[in-house]
N, C-alpha and C positions, 0 to 999 in steps of 0.2 A: 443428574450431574453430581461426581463427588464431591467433598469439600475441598482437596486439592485443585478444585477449577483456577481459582484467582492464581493461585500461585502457578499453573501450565499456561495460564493466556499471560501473564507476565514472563515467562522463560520466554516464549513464542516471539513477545511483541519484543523482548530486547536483543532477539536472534534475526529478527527481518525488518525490524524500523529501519536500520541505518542498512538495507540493503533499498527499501523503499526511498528513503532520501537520497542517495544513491541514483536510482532510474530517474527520479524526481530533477534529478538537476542537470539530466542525460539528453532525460525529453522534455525541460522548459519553453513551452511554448509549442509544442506539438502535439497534435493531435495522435491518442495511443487507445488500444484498446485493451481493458484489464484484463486480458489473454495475455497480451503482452505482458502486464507488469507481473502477473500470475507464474510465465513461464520464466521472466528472467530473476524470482525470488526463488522460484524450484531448481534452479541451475546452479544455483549459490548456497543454498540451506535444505536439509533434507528432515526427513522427518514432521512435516508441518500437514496439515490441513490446504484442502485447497482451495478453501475459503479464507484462510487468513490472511492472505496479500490485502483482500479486497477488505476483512475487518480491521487491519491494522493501519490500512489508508486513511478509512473513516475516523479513526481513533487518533492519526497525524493531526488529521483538518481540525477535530478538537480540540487539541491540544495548542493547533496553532502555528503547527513546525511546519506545516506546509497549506499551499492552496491551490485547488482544484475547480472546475466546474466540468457539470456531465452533460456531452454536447448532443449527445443521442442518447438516453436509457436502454431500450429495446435491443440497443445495436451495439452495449456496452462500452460509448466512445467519453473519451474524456481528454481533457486537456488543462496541464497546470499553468497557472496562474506566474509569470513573473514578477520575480520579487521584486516588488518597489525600492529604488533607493533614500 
């Protein structure tokens, strides 16, 4: 990996975070599969990896900007978490 890495996974992450918060607040409370969220950040943003929906998800949950649980691993089912008031 170049040294340019930090600086392309932060171009990435500030090009599809708020497309991720986005589906996030589309399917609160519904069950989606990360195929879903995969295709509806490739529809919107080009040029990315297509792994990075799913690492920039994980990198929301960190951060704290969003919550999820994965309701099947295998069957890549997941469903976010409503935000508490």
């Amino acid at each position: 990996m170049s040294d340019d890495a930090p600086v392309e996974r932060a171009r990435v992450y500030g090009k599809i975070a708020p497309l991720i918060l986005e589906f996030s607040r589309d399917q609160a409370g519904k069950v989606f599969h990360v195929e879903q969220l995969r295709k509806f950040v490739e529809g919107r943003a080009t040029d990315i990896a297509p792994d990075s929906p799913g690492r920039v998800l994980r990198e929301l949950r960190l951060e704290g900007r969003l919550d999820y649980v994965v309701i099947n691993r295998r069957q890549s089912l997941y469903q976010f978490r409503q935000a508490s008031s």
